[in-house]
N, C-alpha and C positions, 0 to 999 in steps of 0.2 A: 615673848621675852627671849632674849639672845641666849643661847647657854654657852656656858664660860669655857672657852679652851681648855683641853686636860693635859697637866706638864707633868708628865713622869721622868725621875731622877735617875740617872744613872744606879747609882745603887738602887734601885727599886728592880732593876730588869736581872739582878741574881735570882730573885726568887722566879722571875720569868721563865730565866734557863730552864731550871727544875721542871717548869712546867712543860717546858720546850720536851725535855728530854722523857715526862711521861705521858704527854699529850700527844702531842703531835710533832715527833721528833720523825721526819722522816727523810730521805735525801733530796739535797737540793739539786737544782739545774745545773750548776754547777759540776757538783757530782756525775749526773749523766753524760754531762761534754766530757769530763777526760777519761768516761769510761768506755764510750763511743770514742774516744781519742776526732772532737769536734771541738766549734766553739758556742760559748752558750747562745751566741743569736742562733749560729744555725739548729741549738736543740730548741729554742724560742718559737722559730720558724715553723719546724718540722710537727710539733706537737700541737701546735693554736692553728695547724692545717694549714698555713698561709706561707711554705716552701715554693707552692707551685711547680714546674717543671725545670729549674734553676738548679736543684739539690738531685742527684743521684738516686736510684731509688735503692742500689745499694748502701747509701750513705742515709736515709731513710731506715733502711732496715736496723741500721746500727744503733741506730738512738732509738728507734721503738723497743730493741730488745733490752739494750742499758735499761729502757723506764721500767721495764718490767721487771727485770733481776732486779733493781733498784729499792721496786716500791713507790716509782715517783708518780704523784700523782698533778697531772695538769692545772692550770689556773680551772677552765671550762668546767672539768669534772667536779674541781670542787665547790664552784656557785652553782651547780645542780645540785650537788648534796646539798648546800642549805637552804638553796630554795626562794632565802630571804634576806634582805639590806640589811647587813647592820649597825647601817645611819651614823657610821662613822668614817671617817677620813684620817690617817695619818700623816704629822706630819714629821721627819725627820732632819734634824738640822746640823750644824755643827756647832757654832756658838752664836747664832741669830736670835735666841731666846734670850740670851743676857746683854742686847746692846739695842741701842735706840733704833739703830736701821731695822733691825728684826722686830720691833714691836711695830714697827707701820705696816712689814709683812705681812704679821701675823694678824693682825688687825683686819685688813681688805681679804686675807683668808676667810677667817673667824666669821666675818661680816655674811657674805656669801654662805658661807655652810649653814652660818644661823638659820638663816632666812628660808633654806633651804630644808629645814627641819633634820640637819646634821650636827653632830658635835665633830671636834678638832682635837685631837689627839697628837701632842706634844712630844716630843725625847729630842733632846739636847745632847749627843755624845762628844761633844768637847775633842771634837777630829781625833777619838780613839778609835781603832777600828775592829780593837773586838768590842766595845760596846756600841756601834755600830752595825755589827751583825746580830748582835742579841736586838737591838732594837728592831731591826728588819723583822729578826723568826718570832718577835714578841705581837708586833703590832699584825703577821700574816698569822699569827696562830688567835688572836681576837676578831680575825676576820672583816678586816676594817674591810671598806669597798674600792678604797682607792688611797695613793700615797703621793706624798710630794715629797721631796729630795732637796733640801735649802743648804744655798751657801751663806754666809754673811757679806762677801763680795761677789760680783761678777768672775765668773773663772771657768776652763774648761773643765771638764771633769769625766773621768769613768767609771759610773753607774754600778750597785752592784747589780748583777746579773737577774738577782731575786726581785727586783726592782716591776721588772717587766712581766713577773706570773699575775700581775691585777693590773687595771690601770693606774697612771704612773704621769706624773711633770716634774721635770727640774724646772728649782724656783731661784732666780738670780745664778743659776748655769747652765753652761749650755756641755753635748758630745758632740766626738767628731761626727760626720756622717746624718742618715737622718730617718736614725732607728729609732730614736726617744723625742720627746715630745718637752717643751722646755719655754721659758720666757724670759729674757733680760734686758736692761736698759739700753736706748741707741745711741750708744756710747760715740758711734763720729757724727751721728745727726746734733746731740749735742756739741760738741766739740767747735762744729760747724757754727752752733745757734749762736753760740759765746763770741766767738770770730765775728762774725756777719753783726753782731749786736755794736760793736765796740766800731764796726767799719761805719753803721750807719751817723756814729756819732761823730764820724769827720778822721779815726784813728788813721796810721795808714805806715803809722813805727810801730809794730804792736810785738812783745817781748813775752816769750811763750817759757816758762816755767814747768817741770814734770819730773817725775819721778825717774830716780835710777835701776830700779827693779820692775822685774815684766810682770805686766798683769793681760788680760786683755783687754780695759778700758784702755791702759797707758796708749800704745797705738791705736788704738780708735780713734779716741779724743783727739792726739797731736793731727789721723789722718781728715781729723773733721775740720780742724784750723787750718791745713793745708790748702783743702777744697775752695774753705769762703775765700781765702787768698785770691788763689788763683781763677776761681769766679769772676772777681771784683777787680782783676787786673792788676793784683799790688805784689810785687816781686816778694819773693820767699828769702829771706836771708839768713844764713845760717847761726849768726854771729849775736842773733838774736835769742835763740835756743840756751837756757842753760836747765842743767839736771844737775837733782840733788837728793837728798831723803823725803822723803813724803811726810814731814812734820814740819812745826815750827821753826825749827832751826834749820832744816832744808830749805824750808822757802824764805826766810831771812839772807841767807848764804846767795842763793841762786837769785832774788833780786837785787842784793847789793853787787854780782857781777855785773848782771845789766845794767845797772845804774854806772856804773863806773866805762862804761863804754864812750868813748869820744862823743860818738853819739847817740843816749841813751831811747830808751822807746818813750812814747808817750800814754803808751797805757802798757798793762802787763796781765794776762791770761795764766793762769795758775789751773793746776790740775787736779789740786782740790783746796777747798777750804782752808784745811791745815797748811797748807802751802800758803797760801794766799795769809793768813794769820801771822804767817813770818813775813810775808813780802810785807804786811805795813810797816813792821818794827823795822824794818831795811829802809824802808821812803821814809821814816820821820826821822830817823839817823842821821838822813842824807838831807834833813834841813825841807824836807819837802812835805806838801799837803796833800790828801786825796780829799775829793778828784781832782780841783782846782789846779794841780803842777801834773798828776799822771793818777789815770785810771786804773780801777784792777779790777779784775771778774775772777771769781769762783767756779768751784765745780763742785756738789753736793747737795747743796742747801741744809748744811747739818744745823741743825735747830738750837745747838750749844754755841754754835760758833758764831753763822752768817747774819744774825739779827743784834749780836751782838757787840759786834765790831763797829768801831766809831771813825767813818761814817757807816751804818750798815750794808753791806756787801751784797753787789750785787751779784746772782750767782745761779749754777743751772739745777736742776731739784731731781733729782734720783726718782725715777718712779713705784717706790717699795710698796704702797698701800695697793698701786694700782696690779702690779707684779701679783700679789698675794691675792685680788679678787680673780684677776684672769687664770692662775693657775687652777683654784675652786670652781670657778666657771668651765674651765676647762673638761675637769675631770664629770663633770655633773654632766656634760655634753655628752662626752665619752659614755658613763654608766646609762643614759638615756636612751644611747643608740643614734641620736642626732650624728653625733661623730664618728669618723672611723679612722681609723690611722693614725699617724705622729703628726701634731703639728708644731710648729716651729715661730716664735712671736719675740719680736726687738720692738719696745714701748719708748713711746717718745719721751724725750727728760725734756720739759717744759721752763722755759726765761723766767726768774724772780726777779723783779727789775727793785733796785732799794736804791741806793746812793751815792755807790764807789763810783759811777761813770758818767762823766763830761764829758764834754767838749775839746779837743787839747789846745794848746791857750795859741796856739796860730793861728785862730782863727774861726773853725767852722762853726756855722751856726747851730745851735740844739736842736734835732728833728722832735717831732711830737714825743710824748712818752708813750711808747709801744703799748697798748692793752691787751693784747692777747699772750696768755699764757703768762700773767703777770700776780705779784699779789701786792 
């Protein structure tokens, strides 16, 4: 039998403190980097023995003595003191536990630990960052055996430091560099799929919709539309491009520009769903029909939206459940010993094919309907 996720509340981790502060309140990695006047990879490094001949051996010395005035005591050291699993995983988020993308997460987590005779251990800190750090000293002082790190979107992020005294994956982020270990969706392999999908339907006007604010799906995607372009030999034109808000009324706005273009496109590519929810209210304005007068494709496959748009939308599907088992898989590799190092994983976002895409009416004939990677 599966055992249930454990979500602990922000308010539940004061009385943690306390704990913190007469359990096991002791200095973090942190603390020995700027007492060593270092940085916490190189105290990361130099302590889990895997510096090598790269770090000084004076600059070694410096952080062996910091640990020792410190108090601090190593990841290693302390899975020898207990010797034994404690068949838990944590996982820390920021507001993934209260939105629908986070429960597929948590799901393909949950799923994998289950199975694994693990429970999943919850905190939601609502991107505060000192309950954020309490959740950290909370869930290392119950001695979980390993952590994940969740965004509710794809994003870069920097890692706390404490991150890395156990095993450790960011889940839907990635760091620079490639000290941590992390999995996200392939944000221009889709981008791509959506392009190349709408090409093989005869498109060849295709009117690209996205957001105004950076993320880093936003250039992924646009660079995955680029690619099937230019694959498929079909000129890139800029005139085609509009940005706007990433909601309803953004993507209303930025498809009634394209539409008003001398010559408009005949499908239109949106950057996500919400977008794509305003581009219909824009094409029925404009006296037009999907797909019959112009196509439109998605990006998300959000379960509120894309099945429910008339006609249903067709659109590219986020890999969150899949996301949440590979991180769990991940870390269970890692505690196993199978694994060793950071690894680094971009999952594919898989074609929902439903209804928004035709033909455009100049002519091309319908290709079969795609079955792979379809629902």
């Amino acid at each position: 039998m599966s055992k249930d996720p454990t979500v602990v509340s922000a308010g539940e981790l004061t009385s943690d403190a306390k704990l913190m502060t007469a359990v096991r309140r002791r200095a973090r990695m942190s603390d020995v980097a700027e007492a060593a006047g270092v940085s916490t990879t190189t105290v990361s490094l130099v302590l889990n023995d895997k510096a090598g001949s790269s770090i000084p051996d004076v600059t070694k010395e410096r952080v062996f003595e910091a640990s020792r005035a410190l108090g601090y005591r190593t990841n290693a050291v302390a899975r020898n003191l207990r010797r034994q699993s404690s068949e838990t995983i944590g996982l820390i988020s920021d507001t993934i536990a209260s939105t629908p993308y986070g429960g597929l997460m948590v799901r393909g987590a949950d799923q994998v630990a289950a199975a694994a005779g693990m429970t999943l251990m919850i905190i939601n800190t609502e991107r505060d960052p000192d309950v954020e750090a309490r959740a950290i000293d909370s869930l290392l002082a119950r001695q979980v055996d390993g952590l994940i790190y969740a965004t509710m979107w794809h994003q870069i992020v920097d890692p706390p430091a404490e991150l890395r005294e156990i095993p450790s994956v960011l889940l839907d982020a990635r760091s620079e560099g490639s000290v941590d270990s992390w999995v996200v969706p392939d944000e221009e392999l889709g981008g791509y799929t959506a392009t190349s999908h709408l090409i093989e339907y005869g498109h060849r006007r295709i009117g690209y919709i996205h957001e105004e604010n950076y993320y880093p799906a936003q250039p992924e995607r646009f660079a995955g539309h680029r690619r099937a372009l230019k694959e498929h030999g079909i000129e890139f034109i800029p005139e085609l491009v509009a940005v706007d808000m990433n909601d309803p009324f953004g993507g209303t706005a930025a498809a009634a520009r394209l539409l008003a273009l001398p010559q408009p496109p005949t499908a239109i590519q949106c950057y996500t769903d919400r977008m794509a929810m305003g581009a219909y209210r824009a094409i029925r304005r404009a006296g037009l029909s999907i797909p019959q007068d112009i196509s439109v494709i998605g990006f998300d496959n959000q379960d509120q939206i894309a099945p429910w748009l008339d006609p249903p939308l067709t659109t590219i599907q986020l890999p969150h459940e899949a996301m949440g088992r590979w991180a769990v898989e991940h870390l269970l590799r890692v505690l196993s010993g199978e694994t060793e190092g950071p690894r680094q994983q971009r999952l594919e976002c898989p074609l929902v094919v439903r209804d928004s895409v035709a033909p455009p009416r100049n002519g091309a004939e319908k290709p079969p309907r795609p079955s792979q990677g379809t629902t």
